[in-house]
N, C-alpha and C positions, 0 to 999 in steps of 0.2 A: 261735601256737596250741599250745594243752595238749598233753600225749600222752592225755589222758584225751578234751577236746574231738577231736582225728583219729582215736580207737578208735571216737564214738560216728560221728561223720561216716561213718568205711566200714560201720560197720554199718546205718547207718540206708540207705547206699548198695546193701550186701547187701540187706535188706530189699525195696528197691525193683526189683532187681533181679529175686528171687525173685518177688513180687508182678508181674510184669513176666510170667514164666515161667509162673507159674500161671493168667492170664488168657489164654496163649496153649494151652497143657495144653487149657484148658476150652472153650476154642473147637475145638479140632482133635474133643475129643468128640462135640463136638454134631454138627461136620463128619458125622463116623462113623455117629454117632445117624440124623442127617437122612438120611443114604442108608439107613439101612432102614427107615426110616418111609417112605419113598418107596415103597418095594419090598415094602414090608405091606401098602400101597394107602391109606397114612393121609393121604399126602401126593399132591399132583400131581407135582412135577417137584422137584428139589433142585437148586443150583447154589452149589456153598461156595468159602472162602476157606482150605483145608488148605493149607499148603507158603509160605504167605505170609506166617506172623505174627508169625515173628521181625521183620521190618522193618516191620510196623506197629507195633508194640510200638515200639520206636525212632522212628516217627515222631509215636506217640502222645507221648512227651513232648515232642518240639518245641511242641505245640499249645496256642494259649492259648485262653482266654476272650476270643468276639469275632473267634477265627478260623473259616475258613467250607471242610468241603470240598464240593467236585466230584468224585465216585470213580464206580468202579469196582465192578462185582458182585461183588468178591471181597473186601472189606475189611471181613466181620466183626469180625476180630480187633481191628482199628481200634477199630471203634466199641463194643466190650465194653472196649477198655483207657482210653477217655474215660469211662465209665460211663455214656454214653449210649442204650446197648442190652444190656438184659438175655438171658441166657440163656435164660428164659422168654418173652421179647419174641421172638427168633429166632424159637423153637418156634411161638410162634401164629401169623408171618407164613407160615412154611411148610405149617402148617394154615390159612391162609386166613381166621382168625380175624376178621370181619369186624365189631370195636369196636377204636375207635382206644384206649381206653385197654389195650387187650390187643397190639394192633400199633399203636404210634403214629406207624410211617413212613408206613403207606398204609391201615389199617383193614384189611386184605384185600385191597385193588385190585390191588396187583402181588405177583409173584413174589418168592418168597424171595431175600433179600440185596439188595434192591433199597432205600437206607437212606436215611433221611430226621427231621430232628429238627423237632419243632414250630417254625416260626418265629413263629406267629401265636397272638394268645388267643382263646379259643372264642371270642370276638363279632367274629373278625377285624381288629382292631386290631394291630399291632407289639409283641412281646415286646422286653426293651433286649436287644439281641444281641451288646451287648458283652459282658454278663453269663453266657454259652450256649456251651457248645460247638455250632455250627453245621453243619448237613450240610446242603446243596441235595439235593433228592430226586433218586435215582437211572435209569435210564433204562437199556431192553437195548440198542437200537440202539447199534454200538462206533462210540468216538467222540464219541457226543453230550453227554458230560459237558464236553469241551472247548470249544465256544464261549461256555458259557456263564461256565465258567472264568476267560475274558477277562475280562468284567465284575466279576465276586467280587473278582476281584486288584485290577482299576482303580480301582473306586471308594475303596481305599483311600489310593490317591494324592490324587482328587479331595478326600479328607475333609482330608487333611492341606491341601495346596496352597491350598484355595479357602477364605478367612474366614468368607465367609456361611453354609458348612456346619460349622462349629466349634459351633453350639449343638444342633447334632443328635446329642447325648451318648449317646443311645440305642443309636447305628447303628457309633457309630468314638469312637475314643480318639485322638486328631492321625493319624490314617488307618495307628497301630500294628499292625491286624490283615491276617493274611497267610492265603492262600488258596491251599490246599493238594489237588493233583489226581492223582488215579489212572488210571492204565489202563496194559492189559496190552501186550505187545511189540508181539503180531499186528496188534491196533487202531492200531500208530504209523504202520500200512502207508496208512492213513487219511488223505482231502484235512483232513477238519477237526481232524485233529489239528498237522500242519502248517500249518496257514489258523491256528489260535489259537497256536501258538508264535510266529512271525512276529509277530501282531497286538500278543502281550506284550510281545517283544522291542520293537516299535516302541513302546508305549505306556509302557516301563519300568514295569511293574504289578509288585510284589509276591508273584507266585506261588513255589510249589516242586512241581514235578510230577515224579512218581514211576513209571517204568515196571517194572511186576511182568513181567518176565522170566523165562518158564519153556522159551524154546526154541522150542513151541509157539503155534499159533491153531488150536484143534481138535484136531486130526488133520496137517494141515500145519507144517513146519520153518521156522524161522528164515530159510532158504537161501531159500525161495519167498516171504515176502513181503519182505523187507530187502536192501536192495543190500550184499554183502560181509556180512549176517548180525548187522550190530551197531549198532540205532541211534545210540547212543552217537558211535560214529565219524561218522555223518551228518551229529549234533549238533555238531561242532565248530565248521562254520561261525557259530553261534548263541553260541559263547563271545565272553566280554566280554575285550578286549583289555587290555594293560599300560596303567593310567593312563586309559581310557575309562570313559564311564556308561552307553555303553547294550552289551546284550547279558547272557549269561545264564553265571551259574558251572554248571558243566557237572562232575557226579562219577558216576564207576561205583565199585561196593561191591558184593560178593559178600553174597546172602540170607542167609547162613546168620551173619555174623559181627558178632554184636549188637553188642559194642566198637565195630565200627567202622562200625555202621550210627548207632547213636546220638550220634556225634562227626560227623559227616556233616550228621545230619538239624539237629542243635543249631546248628552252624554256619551251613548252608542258610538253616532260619528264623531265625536270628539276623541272619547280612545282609539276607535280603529285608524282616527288621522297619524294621532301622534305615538301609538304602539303598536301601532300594526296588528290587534285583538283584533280581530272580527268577533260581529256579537248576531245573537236571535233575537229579535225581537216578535214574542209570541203577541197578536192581538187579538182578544176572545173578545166574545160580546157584543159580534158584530151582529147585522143582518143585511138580508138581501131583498130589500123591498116589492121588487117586479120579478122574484123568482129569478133562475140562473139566464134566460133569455125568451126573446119573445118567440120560443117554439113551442112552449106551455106555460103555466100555470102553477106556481109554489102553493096553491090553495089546495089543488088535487095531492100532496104527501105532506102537508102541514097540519098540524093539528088544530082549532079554533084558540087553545091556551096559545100554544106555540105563537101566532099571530097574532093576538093579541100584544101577550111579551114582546116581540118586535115591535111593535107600533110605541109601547111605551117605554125600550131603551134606543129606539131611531138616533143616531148620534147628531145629526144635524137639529133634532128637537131639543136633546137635550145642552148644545152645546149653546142652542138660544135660549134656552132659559137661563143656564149659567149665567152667559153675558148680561141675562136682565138682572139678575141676582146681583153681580158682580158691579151695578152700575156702569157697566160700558158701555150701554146705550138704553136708551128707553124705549120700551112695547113699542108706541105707539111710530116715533122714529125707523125701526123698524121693519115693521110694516111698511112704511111709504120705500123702504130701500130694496126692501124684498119686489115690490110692484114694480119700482123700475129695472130690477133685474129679469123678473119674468118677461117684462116688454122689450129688455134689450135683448135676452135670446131669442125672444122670438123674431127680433126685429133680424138675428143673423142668419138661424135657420133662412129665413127667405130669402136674405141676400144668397144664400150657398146654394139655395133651389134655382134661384133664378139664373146664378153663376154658369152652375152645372147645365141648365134646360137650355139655355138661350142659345146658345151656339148650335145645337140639336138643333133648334126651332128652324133657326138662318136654313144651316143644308136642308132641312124637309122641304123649308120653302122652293130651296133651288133645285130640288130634286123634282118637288111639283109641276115647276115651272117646265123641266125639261120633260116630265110624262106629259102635261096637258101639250106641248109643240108636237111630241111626236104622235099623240093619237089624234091629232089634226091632220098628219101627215099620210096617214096609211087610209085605206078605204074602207076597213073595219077595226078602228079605234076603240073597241070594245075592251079588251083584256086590260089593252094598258087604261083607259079609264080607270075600269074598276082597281087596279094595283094605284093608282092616284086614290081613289077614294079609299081605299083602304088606307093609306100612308096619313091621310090629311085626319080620317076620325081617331087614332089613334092620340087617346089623350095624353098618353106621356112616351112620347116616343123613345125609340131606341137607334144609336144608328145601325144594327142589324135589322131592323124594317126597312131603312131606307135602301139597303143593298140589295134583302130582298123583294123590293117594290119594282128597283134597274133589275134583278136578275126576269122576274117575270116578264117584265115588259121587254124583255130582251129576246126572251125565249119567245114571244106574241109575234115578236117582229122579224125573229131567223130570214134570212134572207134578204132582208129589204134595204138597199144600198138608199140609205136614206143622210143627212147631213146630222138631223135631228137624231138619231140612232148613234151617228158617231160621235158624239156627244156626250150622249148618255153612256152609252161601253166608255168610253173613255174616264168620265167621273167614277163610273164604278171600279173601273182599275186600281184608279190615283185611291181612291177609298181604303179598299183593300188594302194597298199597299200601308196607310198610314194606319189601318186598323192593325197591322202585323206589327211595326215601329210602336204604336201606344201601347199595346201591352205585353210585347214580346221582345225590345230590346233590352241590352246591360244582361244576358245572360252571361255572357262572360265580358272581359273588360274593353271597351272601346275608348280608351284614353293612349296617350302615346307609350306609355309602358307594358302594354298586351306584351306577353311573352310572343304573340305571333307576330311581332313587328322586330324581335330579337333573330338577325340574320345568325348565318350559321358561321362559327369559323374554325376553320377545321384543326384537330389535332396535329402538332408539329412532333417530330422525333428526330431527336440527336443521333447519327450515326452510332455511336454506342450506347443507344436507352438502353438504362435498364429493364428487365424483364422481371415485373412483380405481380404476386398472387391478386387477384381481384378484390381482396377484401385491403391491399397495401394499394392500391388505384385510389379506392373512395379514399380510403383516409387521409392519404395527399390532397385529395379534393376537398375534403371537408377541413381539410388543418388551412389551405389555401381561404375557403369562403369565410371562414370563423376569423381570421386574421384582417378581409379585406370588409367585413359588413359587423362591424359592434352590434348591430339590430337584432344579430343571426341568434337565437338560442335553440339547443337542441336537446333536445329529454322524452326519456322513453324508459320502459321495462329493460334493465342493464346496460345501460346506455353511457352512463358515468365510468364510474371505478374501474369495471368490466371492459368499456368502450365497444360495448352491445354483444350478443351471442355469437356474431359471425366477426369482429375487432374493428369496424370500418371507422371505430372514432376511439380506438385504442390509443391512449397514452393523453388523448386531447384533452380530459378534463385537468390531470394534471397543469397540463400547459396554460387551458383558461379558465379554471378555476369552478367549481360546484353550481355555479348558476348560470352559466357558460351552457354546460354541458351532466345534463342531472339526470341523475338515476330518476323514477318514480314509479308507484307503485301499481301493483298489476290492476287496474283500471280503466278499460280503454276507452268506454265513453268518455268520462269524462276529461283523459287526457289530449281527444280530438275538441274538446269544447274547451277545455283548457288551453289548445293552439288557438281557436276562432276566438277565444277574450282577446289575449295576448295581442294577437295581429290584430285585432279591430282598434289596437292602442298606440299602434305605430310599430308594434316591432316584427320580426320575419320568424318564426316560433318552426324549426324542422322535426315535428312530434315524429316518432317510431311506433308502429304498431308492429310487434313482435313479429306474426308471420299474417298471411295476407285470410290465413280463415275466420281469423278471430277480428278481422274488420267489421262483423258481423256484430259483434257486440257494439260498435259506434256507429252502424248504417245508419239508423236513425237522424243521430246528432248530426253526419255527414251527409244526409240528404235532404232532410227540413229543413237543417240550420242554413251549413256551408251553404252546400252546392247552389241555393235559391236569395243567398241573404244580397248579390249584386241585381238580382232582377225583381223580389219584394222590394229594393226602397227604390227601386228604378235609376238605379247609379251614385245613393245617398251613401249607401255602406258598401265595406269590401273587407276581405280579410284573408290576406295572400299565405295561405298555410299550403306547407307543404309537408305532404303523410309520406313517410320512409317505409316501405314494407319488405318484404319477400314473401318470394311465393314458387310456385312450380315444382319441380319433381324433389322431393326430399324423402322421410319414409313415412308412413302410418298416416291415417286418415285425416288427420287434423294438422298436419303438415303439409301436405303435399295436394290439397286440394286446389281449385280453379277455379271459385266462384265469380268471376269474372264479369259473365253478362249481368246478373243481375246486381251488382256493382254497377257496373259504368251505364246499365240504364235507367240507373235511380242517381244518379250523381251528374247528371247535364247541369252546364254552370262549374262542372271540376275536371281537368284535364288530366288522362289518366294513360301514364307511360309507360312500356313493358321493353326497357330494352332490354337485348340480348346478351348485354356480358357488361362487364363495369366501368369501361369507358365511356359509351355508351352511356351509361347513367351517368357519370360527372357531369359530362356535355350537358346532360338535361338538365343536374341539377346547378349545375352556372347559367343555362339557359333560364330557369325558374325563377332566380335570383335577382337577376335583372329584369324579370316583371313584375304585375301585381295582379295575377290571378292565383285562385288554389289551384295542386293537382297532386296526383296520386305518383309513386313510384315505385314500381314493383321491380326489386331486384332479381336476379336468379340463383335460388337457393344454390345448386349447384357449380356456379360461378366462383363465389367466393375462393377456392384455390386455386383454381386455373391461372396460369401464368400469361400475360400482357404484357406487353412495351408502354413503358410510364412516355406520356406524353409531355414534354417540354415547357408545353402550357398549358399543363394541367388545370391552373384556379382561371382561366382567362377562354377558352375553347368553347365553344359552344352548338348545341346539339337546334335545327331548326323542327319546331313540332309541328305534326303533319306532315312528312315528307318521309314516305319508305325510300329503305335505299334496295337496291340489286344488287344480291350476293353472289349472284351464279347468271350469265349468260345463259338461255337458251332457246330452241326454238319450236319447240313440242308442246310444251305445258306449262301454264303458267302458275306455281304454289305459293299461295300467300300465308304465312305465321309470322309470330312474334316470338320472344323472348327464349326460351330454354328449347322450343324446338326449332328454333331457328339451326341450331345445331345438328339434330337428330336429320331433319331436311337436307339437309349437306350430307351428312353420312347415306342417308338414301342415293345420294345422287351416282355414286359411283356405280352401285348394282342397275340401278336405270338405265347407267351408260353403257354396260356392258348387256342390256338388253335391246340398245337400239333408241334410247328413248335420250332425246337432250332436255334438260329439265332445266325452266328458268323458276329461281327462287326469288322471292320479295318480302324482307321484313320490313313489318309495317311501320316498326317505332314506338307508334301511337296511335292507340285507341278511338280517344277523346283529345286531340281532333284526329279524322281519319284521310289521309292522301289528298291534302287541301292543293296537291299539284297534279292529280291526274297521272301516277308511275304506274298502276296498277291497269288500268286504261292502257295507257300506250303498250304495254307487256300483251295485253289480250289481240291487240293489233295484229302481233307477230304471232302467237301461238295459238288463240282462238278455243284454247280450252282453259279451264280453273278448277285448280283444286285448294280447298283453305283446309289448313292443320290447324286443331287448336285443343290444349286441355283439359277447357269448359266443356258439360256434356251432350250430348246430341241436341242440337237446335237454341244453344248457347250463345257463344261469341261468335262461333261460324254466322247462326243466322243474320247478325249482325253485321258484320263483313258482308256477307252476301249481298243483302240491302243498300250498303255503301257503293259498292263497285259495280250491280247488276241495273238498282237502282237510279241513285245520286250521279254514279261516275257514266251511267248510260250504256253502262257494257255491258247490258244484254244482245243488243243483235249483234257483238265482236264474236259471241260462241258459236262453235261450229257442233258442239255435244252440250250435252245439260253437266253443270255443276257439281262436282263430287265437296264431299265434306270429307274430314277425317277425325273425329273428333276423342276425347275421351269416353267412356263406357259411362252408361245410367246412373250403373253407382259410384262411393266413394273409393279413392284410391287404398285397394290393396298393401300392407304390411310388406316390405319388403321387396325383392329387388326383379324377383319373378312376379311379384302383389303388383309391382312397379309397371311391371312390360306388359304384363296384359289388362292392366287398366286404361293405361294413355295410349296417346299415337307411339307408334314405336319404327324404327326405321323400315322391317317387314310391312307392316300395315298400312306407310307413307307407301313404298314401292310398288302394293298389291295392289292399292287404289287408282295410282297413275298407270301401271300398265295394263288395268282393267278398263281405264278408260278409254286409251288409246287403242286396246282392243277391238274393244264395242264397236269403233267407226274404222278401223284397219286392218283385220282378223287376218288375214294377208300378209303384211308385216309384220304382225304381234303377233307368231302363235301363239297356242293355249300352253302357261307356262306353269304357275300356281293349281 
């Protein structure tokens, strides 16, 4: 090499280096900026990344195109030094800016710092994400960036390993991309942070997770959440031995020492590219300038030494002195680039103020316009004035003033058939309606692949189907979808070798091989975040959670992450996972539980199926397959043997959700359940019959969505009474049902008596078979209820019988 070719190389190296500096510089401002925008009242809450971005900066070049993080709330600087988050982009997330082109991690939905890059195109389709630097949307609960981590890393093993994913050029380059996770010391103190390092470690995934070390969780020390103070040290068991492949390269590097955070991180991602090690990278020596957020003050549990110390290892101080050391640039240089940094933040902050304000301004204006017409109008114009001058002093409006200014003046004006009034009702509508659209759409998918846009089409049977046990239905099913979707991967607790505890993917790993179809280990959070990486990367991940009580262990992951990650980035992310479970009548407590409502009312944004027997479930799970929403599926523990007629098209049939069907004509009663007592209901029916009672039955299907056609309704038409069965306990899933059909479906004035329930018992289900009948609905206690009902209003017809 030249001496001319090495003078231009270290310059272009200065260069990058300064550029490096100056992107950290202009974050620490905004840092600064955003605490008094807080504290002017411009903002709600601030929560920054000060004292960390030297070692973003360093990690920011490891990162390629097609790599994906999982971070932390503090990783600004991060994503300003990808160019993936503007300075003005900041500002509007912390004003609450609610247009994704002005915040395009969340529109407004979350809090500042909370990051997130489009994965998807407005019509919901897959951006190539090899082509993108990638961010999965962020999340407060600490921790929760970690399970889903597992997956992001894993699938880039699957991409490389597995041939049939080789054409999905969009998603992986031979599975090159590495998946890169943040989070702070305190959070390490965390089950699921530990629960996914573990999972990595065993899955040899491609990660590099980075712990932002400032001493600190809050107000609490190192001492109180970490054994000995030093994850690091903890992490050693997790190091990859002399001449081994599994385990993790494991390095500590002080925050402030950019040289040797960038030779670290380079490294890091450079094995985990090309070996597939994932590593730790411990960073100590940080600090947190402004305290953990502007709800207090790090001065009030900091000691005067302690603050000091921070001030004199600040990484951005010290990484400018280096540079002055190093001759990359001179003091006085500088300074003049620092000045124009400060004045270009500031110069964005306002552009993002004014961004966010101005359109407000417009409507108050026209809102004005239309209070000051109508209290011209009326002959005591008084109220609505004063809701005008309230709207107009109001120095930083909101549009909940402006709706409340129309609703007063609406309420002033009750009665007065005035033009100027219709006017105003009318704006306030239209309002409404788009206040509901801006931050309550993309709960679940509005692109043409909704699973509710998947018609139904019905099962066919050969005059001689065969007749096979239910757990030999799914497995038809699932040997059918694994054949027709290379994307499909399925892994769960005995799920491989075994082909799960109840055989519904028996023999199928043989057939497609250990990464197809994987065993893993008992873990369930982080095997539901290990489905939400996965799918967030293009592929269709069918996780197993053994039986439906231990969901309780991922509720979390499946409520903050899943269920909200399409309406947090306001249709930027998606992640079409689908949970395999069972559930219902089995034996002992932990088996055979119903946790049901609180499930499906912590899980809006996940669609959650309970069919009644296992064709039934194929249909749903073909119907699933061809969307791109999550949702849940609960099988019926007690299904699995029962014998069915295998359907003809079987991999092709499909189930429409939201649409109960009617299993029983009748014209007395109308009983709405799901799944395993869809049966028990049936059996009831006969002793009904022979009491006088025609009993029309309705299973629902699904939960999440409920009777999006109105069957449950037209049934009340004709019988005008309702009973819901359900295994959840008193004021459970019933209450829930009730709400949908008395409420939503409007069939309250259809009743001609009040609503009976029949539900499971307070507590958990009883041991055994007699544990069994008197804990749940049982066919006696279906019967006793409906011909007490029918009693009550026809004592006449129904004598006293029970």
């Amino acid at each position: 090499m030249s001496r001319t070719q090495k003078r231009s190389k270290r310059e272009t190296g200065r260069e990058a280096i300064l550029a490096d500096y100056r992107v950290g510089f202009r974050s620490r401002q905004a840092s600064l900026l955003g605490r008094k925008e807080v504290f002017s009242g411009k903002a709600k809450f601030g929560i920054f990344g000060d004292g960390k971005e030297v070692a973003q900066l360093a990690m920011a070049r490891a990162f390629r195109p097609g790599d994906v993080r999982a971070g932390y709330y503090r990783d600004q600087t991060f994503m300003l030094a990808l160019g993936v988050l503007t300075v003005e982009q900041f500002f509007a997330q912390l004003y609450a800016h609610a247009d994704v082109e002005a915040d395009p991690s969340s529109a407004g939905r979350q809090m500042t710092a909370h990051f997130a890059t489009r994965l998807l195109e407005p019509d919901g389709s897959w951006k190539a994400l090899v082509e993108e630097y990638n961010s999965s949307a962020d999340g407060s609960p600490t921790a929760s960036q970690m399970p889903r981590l597992v997956g992001l890393a894993y699938a880039s093993r699957l991409y490389r390993e597995l041939p049939e994913l080789h054409a999905l050029t969009r998603f992986s380059r031979n599975g090159d991309e590495v998946a890169f996770g943040t989070i702070g010391n305190a959070s390490c103190a965390e089950g699921l942070f530990w629960e996914a390092v573990n999972a990595i470690g065993v899955l040899r995934a491609p990660a590099v997770i980075s712990i932002w070390d400032d001493g600190y969780g809050i107000s609490v020390p190192n001492e109180h959440q970490i054994t000995n103070g030093s994850v690091s040290e903890l992490l050693q068991g997790f190091r990859r031995g002399e001449g081994t492949s599994g385990g993790f390269d494991v390095h500590r590097v002080r925050g402030w020492d950019y040289a040797a955070l960038r030779e670290t991180y380079l490294e890091a991602a450079d094995t985990a590219r090309r070996e597939h090690v994932p590593s730790i990278v411990h960073v100590v020596e940080m600090t947190q300038p402004q305290g953990h957020s502007t709800s207090g003050s790090h001065e009030r549990y900091k000691s005067k030494e302690r603050l000091a110390w921070e001030r004199e290892v600040d990484c951005l101080a010290r990484m400018r002195d280096w540079m002055i050391e190093q001759g990359i640039v001179e003091a006085d240089a500088l300074d003049r680039l620092e000045d124009d940094d400060r004045a270009a933040v500031v110069a964005a902050k306002d552009r993002a103020w004014k961004a966010y304000l101005d359109p407000i301004r417009e409507e108050r204006d026209a809102v004005s316009g239309m209070l000051e017409a109508l209290a011209g109008g009326v002959e005591d114009g008084a109220a609505v004035r004063r809701a005008g001058e309230r709207l107009r002093s109001a120095a930083v409006p909101l549009r909940r003033d402006l709706v409340q200014a129309a609703t007063d003046a609406l309420v002033a004006t009750r009665g007065k058939d005035l033009p100027e009034r219709a006017r105003l009702a009318a704006w306030r509508r239209r309002a409404t309606i788009e206040g509901d659209e801006r931050y309550g759409s993309h709960l679940y998918s509005e692109s043409a692949r909704s699973p509710l846009r998947v018609e139904a089409v019905p099962p066919a049977y050969d005059d001689d189907a065969e007749m096979l046990r239910g757990f030999e239905i799914l497995n038809r099913c699932f040997d059918a979808a694994l054949a027709r979707h290379p994307e499909l991967i399925a892994f769960g607790e005995d799920v491989g070798k075994l082909g799960d505890v109840n055989q519904g993917f028996m023999g199928l790993q043989e057939h497609y091989g250990e990464l197809r179809v994987s065993d893993a280990g008992i873990r369930e959070a982080t095997l539901l975040g290990q489905a939400i990486g996965m799918a967030e990367r293009g592929l269709r991940p069918l996780v197993e959670i053994q039986y439906l009580d231990y969901m309780l262990y991922a509720l979390q992951t499946l409520s903050d992450d899943l269920a909200s990650l399409r309406w947090r980035t306001r249709g930027g992310q998606k992640a079409p996972v689908i949970v395999r479970t069972r559930g219902h009548r089995l034996e002992g407590v932990w088996h055979s539980g119903s946790p049901m409502a609180g499930i499906l009312n912590l899980v809006r944004g996940v669609h959650v199926c309970v069919p009644r027997d296992m064709t039934r479930a194929a249909g749903m799970y073909n119907t699933l397959l061809r969307g791109d929403d999550p949702a849940i599926v609960v099988e019926v523990l007690n299904g699995y043997r029962l014998r069915e007629p295998l359907p003809a098209n079987i991999g092709e049939f499909t189930v429409e959700l939201g649409v109960p069907e009617v299993l029983r004509e009748g014209r007395d009663v109308t009983l709405v359940t799901y799944g395993a007592c869809c049966r028990i209901a049936l059996e009831a029916a006969e002793p009904l019959r022979e009491l006088g009672v025609d009993i029309e039955i309705v299973d629902v299907g699904t939960l999440l969505p409920f009777d999006r056609r109105g069957v449950i309704a037209r049934s009340l038409r004709k019988t005008a009474r309702l009973v819901l069965v359900d295994e959840d306990v008193p004021g459970g899933t019933t209450a829930y049902m009730m709400r949908q059909i008395l409420e939503v479906e409007d069939g309250y004035h259809l009743l001609d008596s009040k609503p009976v329930t029949v539900p499971a018992k307070e507590h958990r289900p009883a041991y055994g078979s007699d544990g069994d009948y008197w804990s749940k609905p049982s066919r006696e206690s279906i019967v006793e209820a409906v011909y007490g009902l029918l009693r009550e209003s026809e004592p006449g017809r129904f004598p006293e019988t029970f």
